[in-house]
matplotlib code that plots the C-alpha trace (Angstrom):
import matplotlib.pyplot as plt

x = [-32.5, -29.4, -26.6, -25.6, -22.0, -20.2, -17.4, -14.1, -10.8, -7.7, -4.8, -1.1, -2.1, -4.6, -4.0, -6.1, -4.9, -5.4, -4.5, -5.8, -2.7, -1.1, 1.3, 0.6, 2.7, 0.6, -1.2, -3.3, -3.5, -6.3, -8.5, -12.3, -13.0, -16.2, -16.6, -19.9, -20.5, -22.0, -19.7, -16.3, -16.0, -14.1, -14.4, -12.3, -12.8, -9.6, -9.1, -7.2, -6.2, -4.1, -1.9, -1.5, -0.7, 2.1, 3.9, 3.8, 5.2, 8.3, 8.7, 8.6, 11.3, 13.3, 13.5, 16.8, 16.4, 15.7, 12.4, 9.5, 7.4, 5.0, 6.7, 7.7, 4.0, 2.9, 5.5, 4.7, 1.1, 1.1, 3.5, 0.1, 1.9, 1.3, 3.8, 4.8, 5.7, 7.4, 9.4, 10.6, 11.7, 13.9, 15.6, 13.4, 10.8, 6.9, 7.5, 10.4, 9.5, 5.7, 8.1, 9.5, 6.5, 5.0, 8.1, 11.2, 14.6, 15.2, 19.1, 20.2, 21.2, 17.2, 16.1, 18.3, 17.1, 13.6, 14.1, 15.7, 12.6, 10.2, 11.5, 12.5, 9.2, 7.0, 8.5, 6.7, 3.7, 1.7, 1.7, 5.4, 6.0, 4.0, 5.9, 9.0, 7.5, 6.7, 10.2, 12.3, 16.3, 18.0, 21.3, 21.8, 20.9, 23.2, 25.5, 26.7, 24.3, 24.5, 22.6, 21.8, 20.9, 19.8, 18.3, 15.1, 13.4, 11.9, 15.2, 14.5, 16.8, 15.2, 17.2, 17.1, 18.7, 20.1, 22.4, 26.1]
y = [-11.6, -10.1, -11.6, -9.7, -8.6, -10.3, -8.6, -10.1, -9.6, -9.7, -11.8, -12.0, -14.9, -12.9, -9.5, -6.4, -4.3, -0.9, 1.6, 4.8, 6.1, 5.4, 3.5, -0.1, -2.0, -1.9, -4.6, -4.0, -6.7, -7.0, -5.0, -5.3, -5.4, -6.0, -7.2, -6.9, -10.3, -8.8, -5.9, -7.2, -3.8, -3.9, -1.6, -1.6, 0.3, 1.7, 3.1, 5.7, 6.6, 9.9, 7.6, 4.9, 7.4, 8.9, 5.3, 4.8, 8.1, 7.1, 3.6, 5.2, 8.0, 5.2, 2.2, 1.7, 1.9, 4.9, 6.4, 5.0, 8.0, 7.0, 7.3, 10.8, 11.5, 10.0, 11.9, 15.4, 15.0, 14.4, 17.8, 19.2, 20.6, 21.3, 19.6, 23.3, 24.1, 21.0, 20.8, 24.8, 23.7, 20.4, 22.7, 21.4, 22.6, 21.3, 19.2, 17.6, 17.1, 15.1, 13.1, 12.0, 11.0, 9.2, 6.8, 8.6, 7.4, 9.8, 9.9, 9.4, 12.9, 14.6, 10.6, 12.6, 16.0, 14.9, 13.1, 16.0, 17.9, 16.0, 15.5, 19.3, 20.1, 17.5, 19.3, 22.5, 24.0, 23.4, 27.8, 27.4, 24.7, 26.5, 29.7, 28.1, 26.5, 29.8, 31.6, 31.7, 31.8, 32.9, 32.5, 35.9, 37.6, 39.7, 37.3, 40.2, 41.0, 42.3, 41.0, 44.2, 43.1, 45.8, 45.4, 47.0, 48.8, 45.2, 43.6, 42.0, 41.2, 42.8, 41.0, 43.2, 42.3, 45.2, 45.0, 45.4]
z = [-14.6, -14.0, -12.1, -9.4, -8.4, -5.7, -3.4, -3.5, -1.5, -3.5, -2.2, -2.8, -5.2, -6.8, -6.6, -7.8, -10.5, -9.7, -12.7, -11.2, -10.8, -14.0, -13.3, -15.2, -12.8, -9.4, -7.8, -4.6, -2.1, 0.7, -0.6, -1.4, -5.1, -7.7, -11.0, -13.1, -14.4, -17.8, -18.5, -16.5, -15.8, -12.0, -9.1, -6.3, -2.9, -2.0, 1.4, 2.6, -1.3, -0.5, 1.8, -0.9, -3.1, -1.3, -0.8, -4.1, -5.0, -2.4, -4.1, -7.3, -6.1, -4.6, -7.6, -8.4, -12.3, -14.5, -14.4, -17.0, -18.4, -16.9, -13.3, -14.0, -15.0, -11.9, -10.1, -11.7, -10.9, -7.6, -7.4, -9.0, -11.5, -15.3, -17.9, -19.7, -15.8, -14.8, -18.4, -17.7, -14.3, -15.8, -19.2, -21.8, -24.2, -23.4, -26.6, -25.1, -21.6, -23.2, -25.8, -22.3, -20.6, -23.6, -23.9, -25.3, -23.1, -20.2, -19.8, -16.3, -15.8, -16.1, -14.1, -11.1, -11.8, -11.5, -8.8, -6.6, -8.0, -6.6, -3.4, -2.9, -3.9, -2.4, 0.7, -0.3, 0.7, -2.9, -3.3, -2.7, -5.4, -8.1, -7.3, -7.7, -10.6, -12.8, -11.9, -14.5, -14.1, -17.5, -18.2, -19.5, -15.5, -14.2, -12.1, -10.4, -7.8, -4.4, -1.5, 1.1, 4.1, 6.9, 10.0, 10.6, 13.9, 15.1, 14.9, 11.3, 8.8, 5.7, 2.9, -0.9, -4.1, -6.2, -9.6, -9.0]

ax = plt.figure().add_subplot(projection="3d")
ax.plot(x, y, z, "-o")
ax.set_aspect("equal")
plt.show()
């Protein structure tokens, strides 16, 4: 006869390891929790998961060290973004920017650029951060732009770009 799984609740002294996010360093406390006494496989009920998600996306933003790759995974999924998109958006190639989530050093110059992504963009509606996502800004623009502004029957400010 099989044993039967009992429900636990995990404690600062024994805390529940939650890996769901991806992040190997979180530990859930006060939270109901099983583990199947043939397999040891563990489930753990996780309530209100998108709020839990978003606190540890502000501790994460907020650590005093340099991002892990796996923080600035974490960080660029829960943007919703895809890696070629987010690497375009920090300078670097696709092969680069996965180089830097699977464990190559990330200088403390692109550990402050992705960190002023993410919070400029976790303040965007999610259309608005995949627009801004799939612009592209090349160095070789025209610099020398003018912005024409007119003013339209409604009282609008109709705002135009044209090349100097």
């Amino acid at each position: 006869m099989a044993r039967k799984a009992t429900v636990k609740v995990s404690t600062k002294q024994k805390p529940c390891r939650y890996l769901g996010a991806g992040l190997p360093n979180v530990y859930l406390v006060g939270v109901e929790y099983m583990i199947d006494p043939e397999t040891g496989d563990q489930s753990v009920g996780i309530p209100r998961l998108p709020a839990l998600l978003h606190a540890l996306a502000q501790a994460v933003f907020a650590k005093k060290g340099l991002l892990t790759g796996d923080e600035l995974r974490f960080l660029r999924k829960r943007l919703r973004m895809p890696s070629k998109d987010f690497a375009v958006l920090v300078g670097v190639t696709p092969e680069q920017y996965s180089r830097l989530e699977n464990g190559a050093t990330i200088t403390p110059t692109m550990d402050r650029l992705v960190r002023l992504l993410y919070i400029a963009l976790a303040k965007l509606p999610a259309k608005a951060a995949v627009e801004v996502a799939r612009a592209s800004w090349m160095a070789e623009r025209d610099h020398a732009q003018r912005i024409i502004a007119s003013w339209d029957e409604n009282h609008n400010w109709i705002v135009k770009t044209k090349a100097a």
